[in-house]
C-alpha positions in Angstrom: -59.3 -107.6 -109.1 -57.1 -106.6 -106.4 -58.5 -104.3 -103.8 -56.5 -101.9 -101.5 -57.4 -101.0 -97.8 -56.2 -98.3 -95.2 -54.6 -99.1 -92.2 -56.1 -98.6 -88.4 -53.8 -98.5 -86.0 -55.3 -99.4 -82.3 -52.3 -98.3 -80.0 -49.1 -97.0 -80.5 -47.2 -98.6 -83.2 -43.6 -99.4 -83.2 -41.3 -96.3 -84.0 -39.2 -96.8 -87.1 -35.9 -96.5 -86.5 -32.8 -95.6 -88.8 -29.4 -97.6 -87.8 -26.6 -97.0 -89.9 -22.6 -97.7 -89.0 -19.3 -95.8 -89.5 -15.9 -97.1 -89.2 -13.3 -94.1 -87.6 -9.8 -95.0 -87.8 -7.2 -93.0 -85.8 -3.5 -93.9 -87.0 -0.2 -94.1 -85.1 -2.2 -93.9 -81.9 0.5 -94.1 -79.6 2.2 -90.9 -80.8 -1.4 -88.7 -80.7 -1.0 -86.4 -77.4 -1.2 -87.9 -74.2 -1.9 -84.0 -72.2 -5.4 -84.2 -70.9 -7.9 -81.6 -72.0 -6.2 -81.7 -76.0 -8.6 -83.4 -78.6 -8.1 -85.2 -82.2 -10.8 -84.6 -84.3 -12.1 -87.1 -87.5 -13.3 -85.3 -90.5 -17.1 -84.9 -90.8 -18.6 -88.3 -91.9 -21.9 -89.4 -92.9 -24.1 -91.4 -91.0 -27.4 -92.0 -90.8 -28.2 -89.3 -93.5 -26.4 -86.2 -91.2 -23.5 -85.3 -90.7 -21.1 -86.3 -87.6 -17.2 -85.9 -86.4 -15.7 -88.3 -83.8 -13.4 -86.5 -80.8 -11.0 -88.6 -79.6 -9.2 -87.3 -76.5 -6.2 -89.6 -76.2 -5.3 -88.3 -72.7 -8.1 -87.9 -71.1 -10.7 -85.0 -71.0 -10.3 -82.2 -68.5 -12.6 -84.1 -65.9 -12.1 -88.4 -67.3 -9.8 -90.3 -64.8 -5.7 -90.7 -65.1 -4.8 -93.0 -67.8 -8.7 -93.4 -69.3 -9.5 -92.4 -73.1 -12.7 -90.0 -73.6 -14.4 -90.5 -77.0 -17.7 -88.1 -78.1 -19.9 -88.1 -81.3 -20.7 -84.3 -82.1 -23.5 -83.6 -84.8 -22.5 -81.2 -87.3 -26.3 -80.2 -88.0 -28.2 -77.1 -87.5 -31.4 -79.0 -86.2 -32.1 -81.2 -83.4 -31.8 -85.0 -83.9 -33.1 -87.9 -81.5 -30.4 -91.0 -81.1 -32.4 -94.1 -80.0 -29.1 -95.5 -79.7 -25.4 -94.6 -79.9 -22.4 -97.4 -79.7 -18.8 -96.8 -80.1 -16.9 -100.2 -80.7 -12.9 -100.9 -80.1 -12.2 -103.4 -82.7 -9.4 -105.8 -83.0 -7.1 -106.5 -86.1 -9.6 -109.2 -86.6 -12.4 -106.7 -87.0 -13.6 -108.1 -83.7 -14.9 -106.5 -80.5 -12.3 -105.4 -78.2 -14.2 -102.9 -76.2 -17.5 -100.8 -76.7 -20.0 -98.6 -74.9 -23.4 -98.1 -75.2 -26.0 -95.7 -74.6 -29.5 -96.6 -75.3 -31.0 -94.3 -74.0 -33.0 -91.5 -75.9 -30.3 -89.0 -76.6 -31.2 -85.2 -78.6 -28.1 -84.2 -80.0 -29.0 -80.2 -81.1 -27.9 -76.7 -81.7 -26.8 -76.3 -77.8 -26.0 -79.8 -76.9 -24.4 -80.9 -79.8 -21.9 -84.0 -78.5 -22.2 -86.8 -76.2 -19.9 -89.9 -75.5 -17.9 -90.9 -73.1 -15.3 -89.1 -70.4 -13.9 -92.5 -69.6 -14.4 -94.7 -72.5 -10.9 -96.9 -71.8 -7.8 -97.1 -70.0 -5.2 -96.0 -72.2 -2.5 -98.9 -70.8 -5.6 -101.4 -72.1 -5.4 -100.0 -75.6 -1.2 -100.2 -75.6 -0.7 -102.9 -73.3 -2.6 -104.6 -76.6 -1.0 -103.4 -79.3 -0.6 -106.5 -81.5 -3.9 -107.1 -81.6 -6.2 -103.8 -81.0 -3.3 -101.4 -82.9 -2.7 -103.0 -86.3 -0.2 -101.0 -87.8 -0.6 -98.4 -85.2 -4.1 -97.6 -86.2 -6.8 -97.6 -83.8 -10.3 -98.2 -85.2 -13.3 -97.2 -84.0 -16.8 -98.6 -85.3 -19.8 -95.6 -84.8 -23.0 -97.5 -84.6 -26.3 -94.8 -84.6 -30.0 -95.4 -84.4 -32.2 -92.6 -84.7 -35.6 -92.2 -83.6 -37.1 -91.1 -87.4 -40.5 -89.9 -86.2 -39.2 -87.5 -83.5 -36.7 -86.4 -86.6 -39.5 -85.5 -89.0 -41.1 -83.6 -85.4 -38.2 -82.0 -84.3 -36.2 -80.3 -87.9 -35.6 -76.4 -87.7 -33.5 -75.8 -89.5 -31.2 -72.7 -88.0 -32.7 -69.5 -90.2 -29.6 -68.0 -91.9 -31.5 -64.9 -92.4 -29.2 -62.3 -90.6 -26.6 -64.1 -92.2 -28.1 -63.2 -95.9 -29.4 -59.4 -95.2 -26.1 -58.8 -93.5 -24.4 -59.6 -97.2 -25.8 -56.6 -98.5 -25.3 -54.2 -95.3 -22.5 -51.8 -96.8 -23.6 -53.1 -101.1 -23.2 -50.1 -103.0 -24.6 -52.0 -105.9 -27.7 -52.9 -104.6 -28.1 -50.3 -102.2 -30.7 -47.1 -102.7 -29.5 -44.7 -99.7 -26.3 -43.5 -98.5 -24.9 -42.2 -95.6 -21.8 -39.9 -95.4 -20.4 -40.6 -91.6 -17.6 -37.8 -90.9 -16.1 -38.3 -94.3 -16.8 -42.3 -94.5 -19.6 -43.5 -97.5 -22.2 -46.2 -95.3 -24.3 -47.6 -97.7 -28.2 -49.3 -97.2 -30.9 -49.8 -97.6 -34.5 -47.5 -97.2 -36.9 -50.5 -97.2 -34.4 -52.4 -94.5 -34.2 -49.0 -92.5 -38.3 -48.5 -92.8 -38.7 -51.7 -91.2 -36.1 -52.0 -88.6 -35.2 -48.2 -88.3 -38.1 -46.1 -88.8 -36.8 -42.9 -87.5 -33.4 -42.8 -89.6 -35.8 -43.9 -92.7 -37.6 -40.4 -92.6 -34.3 -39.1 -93.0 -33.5 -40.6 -96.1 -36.6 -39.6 -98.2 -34.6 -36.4 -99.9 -31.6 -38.4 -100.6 -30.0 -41.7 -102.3 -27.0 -43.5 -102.6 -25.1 -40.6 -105.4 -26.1 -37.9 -102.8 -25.6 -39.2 -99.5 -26.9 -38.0 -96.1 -24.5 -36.3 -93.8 -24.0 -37.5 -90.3 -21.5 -35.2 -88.5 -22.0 -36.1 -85.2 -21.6 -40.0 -84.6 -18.2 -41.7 -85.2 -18.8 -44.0 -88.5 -17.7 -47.3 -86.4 -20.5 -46.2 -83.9 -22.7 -45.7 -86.6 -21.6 -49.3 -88.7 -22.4 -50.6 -85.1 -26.0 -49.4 -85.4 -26.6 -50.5 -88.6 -24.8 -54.0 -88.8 -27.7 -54.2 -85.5 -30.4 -53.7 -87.4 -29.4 -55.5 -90.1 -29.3 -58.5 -87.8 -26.6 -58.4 -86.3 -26.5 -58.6 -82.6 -23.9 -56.5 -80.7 -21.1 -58.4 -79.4 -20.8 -58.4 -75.7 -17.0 -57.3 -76.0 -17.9 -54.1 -78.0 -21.0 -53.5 -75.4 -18.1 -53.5 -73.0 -16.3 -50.7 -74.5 -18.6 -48.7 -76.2 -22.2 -48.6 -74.6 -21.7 -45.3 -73.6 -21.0 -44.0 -77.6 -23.6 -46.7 -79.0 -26.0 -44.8 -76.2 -26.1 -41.6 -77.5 -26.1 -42.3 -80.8 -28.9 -44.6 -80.4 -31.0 -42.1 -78.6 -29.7 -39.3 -81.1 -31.2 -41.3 -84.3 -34.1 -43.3 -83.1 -33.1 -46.6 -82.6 -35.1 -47.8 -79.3 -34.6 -51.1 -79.1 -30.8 -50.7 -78.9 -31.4 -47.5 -77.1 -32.6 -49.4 -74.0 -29.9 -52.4 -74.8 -26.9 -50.2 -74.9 -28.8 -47.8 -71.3 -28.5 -51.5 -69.4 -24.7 -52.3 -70.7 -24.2 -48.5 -69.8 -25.7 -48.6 -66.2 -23.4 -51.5 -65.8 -20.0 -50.6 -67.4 -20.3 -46.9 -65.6 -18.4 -45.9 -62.1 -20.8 -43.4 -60.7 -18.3 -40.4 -58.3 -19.4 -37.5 -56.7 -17.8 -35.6 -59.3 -19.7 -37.3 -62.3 -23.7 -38.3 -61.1 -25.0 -34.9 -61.5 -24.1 -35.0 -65.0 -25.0 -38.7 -65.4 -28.8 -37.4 -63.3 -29.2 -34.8 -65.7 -28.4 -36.5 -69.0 -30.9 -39.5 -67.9 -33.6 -37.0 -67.1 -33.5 -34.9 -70.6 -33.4 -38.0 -72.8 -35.7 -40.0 -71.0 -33.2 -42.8 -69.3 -35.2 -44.6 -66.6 -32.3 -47.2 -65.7 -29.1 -44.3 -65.9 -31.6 -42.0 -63.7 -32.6 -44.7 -61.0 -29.2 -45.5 -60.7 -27.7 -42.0 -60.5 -30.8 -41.3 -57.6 -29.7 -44.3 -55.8 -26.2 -43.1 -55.6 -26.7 -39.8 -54.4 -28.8 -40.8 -52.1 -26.5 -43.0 -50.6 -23.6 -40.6 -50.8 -26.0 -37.3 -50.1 -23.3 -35.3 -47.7 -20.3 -35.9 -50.1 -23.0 -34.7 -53.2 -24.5 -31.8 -51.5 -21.4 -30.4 -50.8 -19.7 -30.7 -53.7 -19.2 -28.3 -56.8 -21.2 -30.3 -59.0 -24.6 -29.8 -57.2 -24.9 -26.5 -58.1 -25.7 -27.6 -61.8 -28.6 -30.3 -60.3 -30.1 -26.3 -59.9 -30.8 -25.9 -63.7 -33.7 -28.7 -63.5 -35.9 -27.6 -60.4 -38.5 -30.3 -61.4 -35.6 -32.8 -60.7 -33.8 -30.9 -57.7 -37.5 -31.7 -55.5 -37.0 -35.9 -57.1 -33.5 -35.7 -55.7 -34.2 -34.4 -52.5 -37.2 -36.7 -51.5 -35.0 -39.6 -52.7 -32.6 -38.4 -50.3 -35.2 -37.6 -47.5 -37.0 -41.6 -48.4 -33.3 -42.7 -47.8 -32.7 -41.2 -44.4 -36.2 -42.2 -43.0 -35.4 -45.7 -44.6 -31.8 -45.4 -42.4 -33.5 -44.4 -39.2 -36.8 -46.9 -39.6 -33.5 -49.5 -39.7 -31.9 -48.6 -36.4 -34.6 -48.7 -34.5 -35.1 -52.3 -35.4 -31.9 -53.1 -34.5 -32.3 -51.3 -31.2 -35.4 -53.3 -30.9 -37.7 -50.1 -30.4 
């Protein structure tokens, strides 16, 4: 009879290891471009089990040396992985050794560090000056040697969630849709169980209608509105359209109950928006009514900064219609004038 026992490790036992190679070959080297900053890319290849692509920068990078080759292994996964080791070897037409470097130290290629290598792997003129015997043919090959740390692995997988990715598929899905929305003329459709979760407000809105009998919006442009949705759909706003349309995206936001955006699209607003003489009452008295802490603090600031030029302007005469927030303005100025004078006299010395 053959008995079988468990294993008691005392200490830290020796971390397995995966090592695995990968030949790269780049051909007619000598006619790849020599301008420094420009890249040749190897298809993805396997190594290791994941997935990797060799950049060969011919020229140089934008920061390697004059003359010197950069070389850099990128991962092509969407999870962090830990290199005990990473080689890159030069071989001759012999298959020999011609030139190699070496990290062995722990490396963690990931999501936001995905390559590493070397800026100045070779001089260029070594590779040429060579040919017969590291260019066969004109090809230059490139061995990829990679050890990874497999217990860190099995810690370290997450796997990027593609979940915005799937519920943004069905954004705009007439077919499985159960609501519509008629935007100045232009058919939206969605979803009520999305919009119960991740737009509340609008949702209440939709409980006497469907996708044959859509509901009417008439007072938000439909690419303002798609804007909205796409958000809450998963979606984040790019910062290019925040740029140019935080103002719109504002409004509408506040209009239909969408808060978290709401305050998003008040900071891009605050800090795409010239505040004048001419326009901060306006601003002061739209931030007050809809409850716009950021747009309000910063129209206060300015004016009272600028008090002469505001007081004395046409516009002041609407800051009249809110006397609750006529008495905020002029202790903000008031605050700002004893803040001025307390600062002279320390200059003065007194």
């Amino acid at each position: 009879m053959v008995l079988s026992g468990a294993i008691t490790h005392v200490g830290t036992p020796p971390t397995e290891q995966v090592s695995e190679k990968h030949t790269v070959k780049f051909h007619d080297f000598e006619s790849l471009t020599k301008t420094k900053g420009e890249r040749v890319i190897s298809p993805v290849f396997s190594c290791a089990g994941h997935k990797w692509i060799l950049q060969l920068y011919p020229g140089g990078d934008v920061d390697s040396q004059d003359g010197m080759v950069a070389a850099y292994l990128q991962g092509k996964m969407s999870y962090n992985i830990a290199v005990a080791l990473l080689e890159l070897i030069f071989k001759d037409s012999n298959g020999c050794p011609f030139h190699k470097q070496t990290c062995c130290d722990f490396r963690l290629f990931s999501m936001e560090s995905p390559s590493w290598g070397w800026k100045n792997f070779i001089k260029r003129d070594k590779i040429l000056n060579s040919s017969d015997k590291v260019l066969p043919s004109g090809t230059l090959e490139i061995e990829v040697c990679i050890q990874l740390h497999t217990d860190y692995l099995c810690r370290s997988v997450e796997p990027q969630s593609t979940l915005a990715e799937d519920v943004m598929t069905i954004l705009n899905d007439e077919g499985s849709a159960d609501v519509a929305f008629q935007v100045m003329g232009k058919v939206i459709f969605a979803h009520k169980s999305i919009l119960k979760a991740r737009a509340s407000d609008l949702a209440v809105m939709c409980d006497s209608w469907d996708k044959t009998n859509p509901v009417p919006i008439d007072d938000v442009e439909p690419e303002i509105f798609e804007i909205m949705l796409k958000d809450r759909y998963g979606e984040p706003v790019p910062a290019a359209v925040w740029k140019e349309k935080a103002e719109p995206i504002l409004r509408a936001a506040k209009k239909y109950g969408f808060g978290n955006l709401k305050h998003v699209a008040e900071v891009w607003h605050v800090n795409n928006l010239k505040l004048t003489v001419d326009n901060v009452v306006d601003w002061i008295l739209y931030a007050d009514g809809n409850d716009l802490t950021l747009l309000k603090k910063a129209s206060m600031e300015f004016i009272a900064a600028s008090a002469v030029e505001v007081i004395t302007s046409e516009s002041w005469l609407r800051l009249q219609e809110s006397p609750s927030l006529s008495r905020e303005v002029i202790l903000a100025i008031a605050k700002q004038l004893e803040q001025n004078s307390e600062s002279k006299k320390r200059k003065r010395g007194e």
